[in-house]
C-alpha positions in Angstrom: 11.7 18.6 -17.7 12.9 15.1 -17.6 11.2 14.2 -14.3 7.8 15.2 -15.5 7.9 12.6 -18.4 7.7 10.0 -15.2 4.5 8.3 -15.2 2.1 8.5 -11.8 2.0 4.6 -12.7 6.0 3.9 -12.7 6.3 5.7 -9.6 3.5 4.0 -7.5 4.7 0.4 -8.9 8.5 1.0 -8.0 7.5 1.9 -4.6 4.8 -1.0 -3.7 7.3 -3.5 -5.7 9.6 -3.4 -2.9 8.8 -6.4 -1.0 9.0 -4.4 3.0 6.5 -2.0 1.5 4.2 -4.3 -0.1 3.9 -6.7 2.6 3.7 -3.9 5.5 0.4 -2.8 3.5 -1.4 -6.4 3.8 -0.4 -6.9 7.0 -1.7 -3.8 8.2 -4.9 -3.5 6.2 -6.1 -6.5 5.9 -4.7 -8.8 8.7 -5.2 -6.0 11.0 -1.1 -5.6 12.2 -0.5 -9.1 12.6 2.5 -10.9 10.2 0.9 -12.8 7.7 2.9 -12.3 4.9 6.6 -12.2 5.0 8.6 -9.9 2.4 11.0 -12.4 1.6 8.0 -15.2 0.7 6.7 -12.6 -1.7 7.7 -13.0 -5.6 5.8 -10.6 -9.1 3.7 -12.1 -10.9 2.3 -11.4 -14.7 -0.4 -8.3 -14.3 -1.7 -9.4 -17.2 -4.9 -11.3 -17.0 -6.5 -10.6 -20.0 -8.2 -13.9 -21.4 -11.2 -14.9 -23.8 -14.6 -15.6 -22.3 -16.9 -18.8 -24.1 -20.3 -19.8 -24.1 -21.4 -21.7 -26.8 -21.2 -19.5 -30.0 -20.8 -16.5 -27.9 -16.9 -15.2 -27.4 -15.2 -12.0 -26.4 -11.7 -11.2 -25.4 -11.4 -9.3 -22.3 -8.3 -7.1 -22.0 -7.1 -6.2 -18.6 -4.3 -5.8 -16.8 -3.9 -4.7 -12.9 -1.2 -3.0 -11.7 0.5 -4.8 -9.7 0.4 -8.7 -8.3 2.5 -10.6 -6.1 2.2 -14.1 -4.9 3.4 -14.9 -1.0 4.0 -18.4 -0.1 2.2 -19.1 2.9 3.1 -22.4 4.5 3.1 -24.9 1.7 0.8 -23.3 -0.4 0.3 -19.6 -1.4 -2.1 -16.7 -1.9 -2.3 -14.1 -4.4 -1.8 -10.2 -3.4 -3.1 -7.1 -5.7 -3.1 -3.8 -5.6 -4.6 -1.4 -7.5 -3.8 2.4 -7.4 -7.3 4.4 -8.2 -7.1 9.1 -8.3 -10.9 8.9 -9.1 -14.2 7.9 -7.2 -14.7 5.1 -9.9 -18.6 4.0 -9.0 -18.1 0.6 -10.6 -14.8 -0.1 -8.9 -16.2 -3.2 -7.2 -17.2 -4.7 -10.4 -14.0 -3.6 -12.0 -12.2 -5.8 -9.2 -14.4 -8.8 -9.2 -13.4 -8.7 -13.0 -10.2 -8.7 -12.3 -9.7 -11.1 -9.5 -12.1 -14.0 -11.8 -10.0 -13.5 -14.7 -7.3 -14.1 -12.2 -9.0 -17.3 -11.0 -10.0 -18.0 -14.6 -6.1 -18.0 -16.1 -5.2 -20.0 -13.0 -7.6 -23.0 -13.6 -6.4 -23.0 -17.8 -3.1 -23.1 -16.5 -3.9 -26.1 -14.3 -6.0 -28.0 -17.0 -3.1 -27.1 -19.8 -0.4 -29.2 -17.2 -3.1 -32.1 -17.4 -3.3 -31.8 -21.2 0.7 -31.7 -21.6 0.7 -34.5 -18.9 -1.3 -37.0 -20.8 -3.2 -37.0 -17.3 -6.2 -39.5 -17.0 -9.4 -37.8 -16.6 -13.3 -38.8 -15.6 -15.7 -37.7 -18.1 -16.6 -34.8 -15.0 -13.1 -33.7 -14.9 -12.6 -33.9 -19.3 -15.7 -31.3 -18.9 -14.0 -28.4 -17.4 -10.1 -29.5 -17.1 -10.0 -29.9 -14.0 -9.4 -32.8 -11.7 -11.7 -33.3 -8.3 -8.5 -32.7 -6.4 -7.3 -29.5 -7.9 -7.8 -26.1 -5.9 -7.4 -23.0 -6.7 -5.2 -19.9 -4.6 -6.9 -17.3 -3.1 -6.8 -13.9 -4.4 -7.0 -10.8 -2.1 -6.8 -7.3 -3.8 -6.9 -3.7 -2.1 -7.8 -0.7 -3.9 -5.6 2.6 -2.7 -7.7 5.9 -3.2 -5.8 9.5 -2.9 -8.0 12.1 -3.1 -8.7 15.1 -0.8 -12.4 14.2 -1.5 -14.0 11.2 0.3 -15.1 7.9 -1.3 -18.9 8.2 -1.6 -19.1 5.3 -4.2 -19.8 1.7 -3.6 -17.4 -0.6 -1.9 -19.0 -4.1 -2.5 -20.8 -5.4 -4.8 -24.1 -5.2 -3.5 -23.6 -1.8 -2.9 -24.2 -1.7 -6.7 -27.4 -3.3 -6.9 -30.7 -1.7 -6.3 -33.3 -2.4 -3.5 -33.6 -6.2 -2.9 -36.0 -7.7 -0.8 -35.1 -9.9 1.9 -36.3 -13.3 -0.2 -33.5 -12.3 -2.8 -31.0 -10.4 -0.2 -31.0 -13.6 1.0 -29.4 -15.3 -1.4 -27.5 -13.1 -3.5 -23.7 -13.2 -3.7 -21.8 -10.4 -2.6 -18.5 -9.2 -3.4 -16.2 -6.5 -1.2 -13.5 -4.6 -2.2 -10.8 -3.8 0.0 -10.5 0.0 -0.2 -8.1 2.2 1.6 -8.3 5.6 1.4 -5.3 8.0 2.2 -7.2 10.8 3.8 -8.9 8.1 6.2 -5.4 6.7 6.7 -4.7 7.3 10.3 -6.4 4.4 11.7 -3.9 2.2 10.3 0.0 2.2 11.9 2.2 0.6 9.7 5.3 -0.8 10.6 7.5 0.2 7.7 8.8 3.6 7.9 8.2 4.3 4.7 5.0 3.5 4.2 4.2 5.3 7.5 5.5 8.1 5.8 3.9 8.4 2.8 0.5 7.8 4.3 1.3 10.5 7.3 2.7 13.2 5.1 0.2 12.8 2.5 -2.9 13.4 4.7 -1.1 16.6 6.3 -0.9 18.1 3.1 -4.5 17.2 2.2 -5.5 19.0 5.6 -3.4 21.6 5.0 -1.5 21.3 7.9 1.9 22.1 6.8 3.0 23.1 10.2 2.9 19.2 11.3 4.7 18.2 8.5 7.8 20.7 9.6 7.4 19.6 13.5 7.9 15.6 13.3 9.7 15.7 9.2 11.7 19.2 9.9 15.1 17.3 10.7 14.2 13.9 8.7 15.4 13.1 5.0 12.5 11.6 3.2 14.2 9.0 0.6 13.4 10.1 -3.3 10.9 7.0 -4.1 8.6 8.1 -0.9 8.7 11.4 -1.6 7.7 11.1 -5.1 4.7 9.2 -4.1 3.7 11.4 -1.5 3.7 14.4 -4.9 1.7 11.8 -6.6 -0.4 11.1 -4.0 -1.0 15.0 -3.3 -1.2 15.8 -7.2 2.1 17.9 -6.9 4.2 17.7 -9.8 6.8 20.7 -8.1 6.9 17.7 -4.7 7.5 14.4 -7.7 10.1 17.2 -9.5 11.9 17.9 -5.9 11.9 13.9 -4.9 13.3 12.5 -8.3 16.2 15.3 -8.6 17.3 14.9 -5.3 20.4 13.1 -4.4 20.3 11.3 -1.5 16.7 11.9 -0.4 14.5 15.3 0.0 13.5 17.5 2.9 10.1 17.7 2.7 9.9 21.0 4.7 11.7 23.1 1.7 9.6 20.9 -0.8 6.3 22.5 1.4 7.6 26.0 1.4 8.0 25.8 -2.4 4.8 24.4 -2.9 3.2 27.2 -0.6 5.2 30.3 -2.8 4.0 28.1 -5.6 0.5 28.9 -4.4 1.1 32.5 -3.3 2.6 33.5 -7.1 -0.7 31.8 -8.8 -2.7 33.4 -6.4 -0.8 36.7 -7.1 -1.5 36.3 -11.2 -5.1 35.5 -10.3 -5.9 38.4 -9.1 -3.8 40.8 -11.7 -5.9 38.8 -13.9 -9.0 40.1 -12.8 -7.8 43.3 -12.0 -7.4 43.2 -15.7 -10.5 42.4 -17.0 -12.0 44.7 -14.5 -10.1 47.7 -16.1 -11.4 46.3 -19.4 -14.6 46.2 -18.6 -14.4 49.8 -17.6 -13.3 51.2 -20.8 -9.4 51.3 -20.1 -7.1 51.4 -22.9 -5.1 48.0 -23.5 -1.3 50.5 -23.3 -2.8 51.7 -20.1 -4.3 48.6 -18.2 -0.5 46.8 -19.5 1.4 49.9 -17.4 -0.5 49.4 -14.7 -0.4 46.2 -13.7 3.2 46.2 -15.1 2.6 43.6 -18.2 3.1 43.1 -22.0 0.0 44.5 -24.0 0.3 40.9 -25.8 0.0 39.2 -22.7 -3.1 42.0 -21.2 -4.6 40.9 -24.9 -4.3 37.5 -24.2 -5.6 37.6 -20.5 -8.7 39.9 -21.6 -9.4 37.6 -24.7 -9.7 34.4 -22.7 -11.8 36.3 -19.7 -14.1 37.5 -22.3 -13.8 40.8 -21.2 -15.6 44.0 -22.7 -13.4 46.5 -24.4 
């Protein structure tokens, strides 16, 4: 089916590239609901940040590339805003984002030096050593990590979290680094003021928590727009919700989506237990012909079912 060819990946970065969404995430979860950054100040950047790391006849090319970056003005300067979309507990995630964000840091201070080199810019014998000139700063970088999964996070969320038991002398003095990590199931401390996002987050921890009934109270009447609904199928590892969302016209009702998904779950649960009402005949002794007429099936497909059960016949 053509929707299923549709990439978890595509879906999650045509949502968040939407400039109301994206900034309605910062502003909730990391400046805590006040307006920081302003859609319209917000612009893409390159996700590509793979560069080439030096020291002395060492070298190694690092390939990376995040999923999605914006930069927001702010004032006169700007700051730059990542997010990165994570299915898995991924136990090195904070090392995977402190990657990330220095090779961000690291392709913005070659870019500076290259615009000094193509300048014919005057340099000190300190600033000819790394490119850069005493007055040149960098932007900050500020990254939050989305996690959808029914299971909680139970990995590290900083950097020291990684590291084994320190004593105080070196606890000290060691350099942490924390990850912004926002879990969906954990989502209802945060109220965002974009419907949509709202939406998404709220939807997708009812059907974590099985509470289907909540979705059809406040979302019985509501059309849920086709990009928010296919993230919330994403987001809930529904392929029959992301199927419903992209072929709709118009936007979806999450209600009939739910009731699908619940027969969905009814019919497998159905098969599963004609499956093991199969092998259980098999492992009695029954003829193949007469297990298939009972349970009202091919002999081909009672083969096939007793074959992969490893059943006894």
């Amino acid at each position: 089916m053509r929707n299923t060819e549709i990439k978890p990946d595509v879906i999650f970065k045509s949502f968040w590239r939407d400039n109301g969404h994206f900034a309605s995430l910062f502003n909730t979860v990391v400046f805590g609901g006040k307006t920081v950054i302003q859609p319209e100040a917000l612009k893409e950047l390159d996700t590509d940040v793979s560069n080439f790391i030096k020291s002395g006849k060492y070298e190694e090319s690092l390939t990376r590339t995040r999923d999605l970056v914006k930069k927001a003005a702010h004032g006169t300067d700007f700051v730059i805003l990542g997010i990165e979309n994570q299915r898995k507990i991924h136990y090195g995630m904070p090392l995977r984002v402190m990657i990330y964000d220095a090779l961000s840091y690291l392709k913005e201070c070659q870019e500076i030096a290259g615009k000094h080199k193509g300048a014919g810019d005057k340099a000190t014998a300190e600033e000819f050593l790394s490119g850069l000139h005493k007055g040149d700063r960098l932007h900050p970088i500020i990254t939050i990590v989305i996690y959808y999964d029914e299971k909680p996070w139970d990995g590290a969320q900083s950097l020291k979290d990684m590291i084994g038991d320190m004593p105080s002398e070196i606890s000290g003095v060691f350099s942490d680094y924390r990850m912004n990590l926002l879990q969906v199931r954990e989502s209802s401390q945060y109220h965002f003021d974009n419907e949509d996002v709202q939406t998404i987050f709220e939807i997708t921890r009812y059907i974590y928590q099985g509470e289907f009934a909540k979705v059809k109270k406040f979302y019985g009447e509501k059309t849920v727009k086709s990009d928010v609904g296919a993230v919330i199928g994403v987001m809930a590892d529904s392929s029959l919700i992301v199927e419903e969302a992209l072929e709709s016209e118009g936007g979806m009702n999450m209600c009939t989506a739910l009731e699908k998904l619940e027969e969905k779950g009814r019919e497998e649960g159905r098969l599963e237990m004609k499956q093991e009402t199969v092998l259980s005949m098999a492992n009695l002794g029954m003829p193949v012909e007469q297990i298939a007429a009972v349970v009202k099936e091919s002999v081909g497909i009672v083969q096939k079912w007793i074959s992969e059960g490893k059943a006894a016949v």
